[in-house]
N, CA, C and O of each residue as an XYZ file, in Angstrom:
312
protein
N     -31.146     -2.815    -14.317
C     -30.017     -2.918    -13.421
C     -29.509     -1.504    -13.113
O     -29.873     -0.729    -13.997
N     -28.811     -0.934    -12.181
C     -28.949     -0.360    -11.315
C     -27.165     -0.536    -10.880
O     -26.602     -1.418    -10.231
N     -26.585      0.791    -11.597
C     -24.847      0.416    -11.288
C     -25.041      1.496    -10.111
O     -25.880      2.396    -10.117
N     -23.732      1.122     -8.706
C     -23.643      2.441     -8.027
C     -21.964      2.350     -7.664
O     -21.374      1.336     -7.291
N     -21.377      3.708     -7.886
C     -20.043      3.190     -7.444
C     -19.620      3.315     -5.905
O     -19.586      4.498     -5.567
N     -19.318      2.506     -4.974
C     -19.039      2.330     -3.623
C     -17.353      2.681     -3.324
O     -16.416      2.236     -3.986
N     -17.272      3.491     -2.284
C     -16.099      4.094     -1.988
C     -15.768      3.913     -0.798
O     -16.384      4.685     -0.064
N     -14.699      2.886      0.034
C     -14.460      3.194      1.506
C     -12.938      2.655      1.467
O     -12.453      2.274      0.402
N     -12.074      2.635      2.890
C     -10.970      2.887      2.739
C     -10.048      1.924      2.062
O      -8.829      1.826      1.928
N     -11.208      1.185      1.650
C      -9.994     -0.481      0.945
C     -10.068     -0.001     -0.790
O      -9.359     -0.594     -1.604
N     -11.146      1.301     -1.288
C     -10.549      1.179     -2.429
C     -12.256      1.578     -2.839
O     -13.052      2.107     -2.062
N     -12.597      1.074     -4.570
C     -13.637      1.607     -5.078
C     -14.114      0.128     -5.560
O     -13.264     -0.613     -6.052
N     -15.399     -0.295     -5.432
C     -16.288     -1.104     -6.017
C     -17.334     -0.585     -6.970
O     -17.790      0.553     -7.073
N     -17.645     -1.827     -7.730
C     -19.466     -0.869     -8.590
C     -19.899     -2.130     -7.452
O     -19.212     -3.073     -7.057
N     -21.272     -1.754     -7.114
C     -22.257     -2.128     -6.348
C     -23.314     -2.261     -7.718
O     -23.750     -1.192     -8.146
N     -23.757     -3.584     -8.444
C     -24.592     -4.427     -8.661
C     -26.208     -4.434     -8.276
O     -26.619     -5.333     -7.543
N     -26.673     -3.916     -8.533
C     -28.392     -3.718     -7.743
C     -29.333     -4.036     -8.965
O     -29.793     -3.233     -9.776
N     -29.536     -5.615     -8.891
C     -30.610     -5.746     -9.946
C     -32.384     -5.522    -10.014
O     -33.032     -5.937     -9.053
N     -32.691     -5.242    -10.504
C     -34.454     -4.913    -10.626
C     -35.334     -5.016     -9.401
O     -36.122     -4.211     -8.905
N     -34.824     -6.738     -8.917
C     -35.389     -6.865     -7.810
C     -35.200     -6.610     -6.857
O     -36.054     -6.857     -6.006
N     -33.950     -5.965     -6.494
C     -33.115     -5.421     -5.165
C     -33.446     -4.221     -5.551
O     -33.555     -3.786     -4.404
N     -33.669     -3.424     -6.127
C     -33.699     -1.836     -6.278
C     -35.390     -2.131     -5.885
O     -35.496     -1.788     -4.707
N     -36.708     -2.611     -6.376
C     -37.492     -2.813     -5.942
C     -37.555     -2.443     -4.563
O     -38.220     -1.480     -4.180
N     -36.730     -3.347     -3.630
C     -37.107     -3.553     -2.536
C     -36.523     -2.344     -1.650
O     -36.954     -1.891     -0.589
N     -35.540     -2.007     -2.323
C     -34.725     -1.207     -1.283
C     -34.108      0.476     -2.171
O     -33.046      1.093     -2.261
N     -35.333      0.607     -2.600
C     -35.672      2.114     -4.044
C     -35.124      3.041     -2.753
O     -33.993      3.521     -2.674
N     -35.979      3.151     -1.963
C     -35.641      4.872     -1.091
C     -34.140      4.684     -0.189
O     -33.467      5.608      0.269
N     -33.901      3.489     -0.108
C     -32.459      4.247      0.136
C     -31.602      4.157     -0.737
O     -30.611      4.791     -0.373
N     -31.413      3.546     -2.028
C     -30.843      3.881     -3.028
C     -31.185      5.335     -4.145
O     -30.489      6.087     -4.827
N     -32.497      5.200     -3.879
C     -32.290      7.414     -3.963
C     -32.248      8.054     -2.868
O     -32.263      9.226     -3.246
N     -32.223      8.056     -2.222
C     -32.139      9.017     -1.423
C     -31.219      9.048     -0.400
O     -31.348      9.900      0.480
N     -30.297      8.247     -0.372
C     -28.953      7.704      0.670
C     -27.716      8.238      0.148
O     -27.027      8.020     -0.848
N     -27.655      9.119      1.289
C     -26.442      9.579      0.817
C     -25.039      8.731      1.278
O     -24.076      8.674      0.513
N     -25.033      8.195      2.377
C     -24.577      7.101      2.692
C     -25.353      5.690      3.237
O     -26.251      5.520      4.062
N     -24.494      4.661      2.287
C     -25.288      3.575      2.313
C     -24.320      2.343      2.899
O     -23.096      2.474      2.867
N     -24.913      1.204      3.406
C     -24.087      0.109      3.570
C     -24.794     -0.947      2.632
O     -26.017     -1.043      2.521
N     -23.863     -1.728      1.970
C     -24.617     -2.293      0.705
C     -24.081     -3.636      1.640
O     -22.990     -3.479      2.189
N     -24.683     -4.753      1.818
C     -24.377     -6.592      1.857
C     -24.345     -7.360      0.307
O     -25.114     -7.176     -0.636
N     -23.471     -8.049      0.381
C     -24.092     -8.974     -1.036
C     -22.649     -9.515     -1.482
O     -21.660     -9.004     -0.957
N     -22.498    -10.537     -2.438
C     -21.884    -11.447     -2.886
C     -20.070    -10.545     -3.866
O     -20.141     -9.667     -4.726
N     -19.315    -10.897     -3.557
C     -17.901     -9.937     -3.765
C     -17.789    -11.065     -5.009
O     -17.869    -12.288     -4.894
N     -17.569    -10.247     -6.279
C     -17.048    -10.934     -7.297
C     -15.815     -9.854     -8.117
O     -15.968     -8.775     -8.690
N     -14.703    -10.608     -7.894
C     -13.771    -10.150     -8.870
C     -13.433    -10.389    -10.571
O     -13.687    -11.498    -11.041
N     -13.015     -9.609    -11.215
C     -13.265     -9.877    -12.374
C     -11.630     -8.899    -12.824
O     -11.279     -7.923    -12.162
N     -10.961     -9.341    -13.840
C     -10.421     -8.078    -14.423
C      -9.513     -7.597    -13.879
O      -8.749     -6.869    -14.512
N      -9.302     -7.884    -12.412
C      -8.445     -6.283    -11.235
C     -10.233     -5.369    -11.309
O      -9.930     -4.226    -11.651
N     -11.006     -5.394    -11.225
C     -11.899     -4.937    -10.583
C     -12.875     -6.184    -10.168
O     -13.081     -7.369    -10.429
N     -13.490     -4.750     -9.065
C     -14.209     -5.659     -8.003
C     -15.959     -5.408     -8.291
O     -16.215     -4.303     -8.768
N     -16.831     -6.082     -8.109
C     -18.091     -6.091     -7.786
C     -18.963     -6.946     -6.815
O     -18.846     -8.158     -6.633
N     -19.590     -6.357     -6.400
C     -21.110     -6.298     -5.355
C     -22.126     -6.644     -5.970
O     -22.403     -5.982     -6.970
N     -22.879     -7.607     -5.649
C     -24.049     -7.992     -6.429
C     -25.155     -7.253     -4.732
O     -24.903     -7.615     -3.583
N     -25.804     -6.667     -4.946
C     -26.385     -6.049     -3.692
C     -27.740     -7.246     -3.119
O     -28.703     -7.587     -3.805
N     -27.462     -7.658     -1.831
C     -28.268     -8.131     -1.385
C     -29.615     -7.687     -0.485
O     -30.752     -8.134     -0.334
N     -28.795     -6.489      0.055
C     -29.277     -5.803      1.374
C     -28.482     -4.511      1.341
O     -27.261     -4.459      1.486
N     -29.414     -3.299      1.104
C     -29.102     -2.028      1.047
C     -29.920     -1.405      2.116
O     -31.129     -1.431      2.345
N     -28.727     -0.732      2.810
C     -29.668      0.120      3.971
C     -28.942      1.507      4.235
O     -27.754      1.688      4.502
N     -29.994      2.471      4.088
C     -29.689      4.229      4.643
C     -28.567      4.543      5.910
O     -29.157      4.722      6.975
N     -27.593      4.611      5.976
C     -26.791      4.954      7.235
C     -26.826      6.504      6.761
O     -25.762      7.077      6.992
N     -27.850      7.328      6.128
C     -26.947      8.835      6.054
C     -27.143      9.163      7.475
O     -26.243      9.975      7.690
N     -27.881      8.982      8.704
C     -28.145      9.406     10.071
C     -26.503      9.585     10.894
O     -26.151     10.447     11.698
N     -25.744      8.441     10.340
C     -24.404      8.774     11.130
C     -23.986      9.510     10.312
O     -23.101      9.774     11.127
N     -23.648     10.357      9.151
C     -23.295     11.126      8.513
C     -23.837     12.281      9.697
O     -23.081     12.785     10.528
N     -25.246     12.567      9.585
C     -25.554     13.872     10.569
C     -24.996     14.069     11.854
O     -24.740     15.147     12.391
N     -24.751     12.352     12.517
C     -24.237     12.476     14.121
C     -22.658     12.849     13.636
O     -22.138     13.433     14.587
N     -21.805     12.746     12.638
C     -20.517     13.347     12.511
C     -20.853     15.290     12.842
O     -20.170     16.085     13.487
N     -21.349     15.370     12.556
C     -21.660     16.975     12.558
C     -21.901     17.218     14.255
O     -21.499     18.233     14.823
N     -22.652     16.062     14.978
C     -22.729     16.752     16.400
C     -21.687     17.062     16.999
O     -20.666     16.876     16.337
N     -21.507     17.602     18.343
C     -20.014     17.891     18.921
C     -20.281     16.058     19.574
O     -21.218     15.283     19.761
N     -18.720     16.093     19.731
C     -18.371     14.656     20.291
C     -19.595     14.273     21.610
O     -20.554     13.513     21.742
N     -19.205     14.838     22.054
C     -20.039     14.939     23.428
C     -21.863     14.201     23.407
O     -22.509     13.713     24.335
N     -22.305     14.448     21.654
C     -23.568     14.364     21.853
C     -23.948     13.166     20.911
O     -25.099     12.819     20.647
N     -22.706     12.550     20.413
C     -22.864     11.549     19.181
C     -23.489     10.305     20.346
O     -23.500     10.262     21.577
N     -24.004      9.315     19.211
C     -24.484      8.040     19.500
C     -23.366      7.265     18.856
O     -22.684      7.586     17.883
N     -23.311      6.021     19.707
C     -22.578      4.603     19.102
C     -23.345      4.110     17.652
O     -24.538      4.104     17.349
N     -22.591      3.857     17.184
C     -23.237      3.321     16.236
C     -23.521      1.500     16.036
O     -22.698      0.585     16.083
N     -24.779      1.469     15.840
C     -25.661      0.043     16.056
C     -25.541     -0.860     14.689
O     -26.480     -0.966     13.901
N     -24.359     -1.451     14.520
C     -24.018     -2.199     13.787
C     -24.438     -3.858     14.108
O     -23.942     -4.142     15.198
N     -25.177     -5.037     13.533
C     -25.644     -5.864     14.056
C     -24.558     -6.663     13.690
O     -24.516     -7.844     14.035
């Protein structure tokens, strides 16, 4: 198992990534510097967890923050 801690403006989660989800989705969990994790919200305690269903690489909009406004892309959220 496979802890990661997730940070956005509602607060901090651990993100959950068991054997078989890290399997599937290894290179963007090393190598993502920003990630969007999907998967099942379980509270426990006053803390929160992510059981990860679907992990995918967004560091690319990280780089389009760096372009000048002018040259960014929308971002393709499904």
């Amino acid at each position: 198992v496979i802890f990661i801690t997730l940070e956005d403006e509602t607060g901090i989660s651990n993100v959950i990534v068991w054997r078989k989800m890290y399997e599937r989705f290894r290179r963007a969990v090393i190598a993502g510097r920003a990630l969007k994790v999907t998967g099942r919200v379980q509270r426990e305690s006053g803390v929160t967890h992510i059981i990860a269903e679907h992990i995918e690489d967004i560091s690319s909009m990280l780089d389009d923050l760096l372009r000048p406004e002018s040259k960014r892309q929308a971002p393709s959220f499904p």
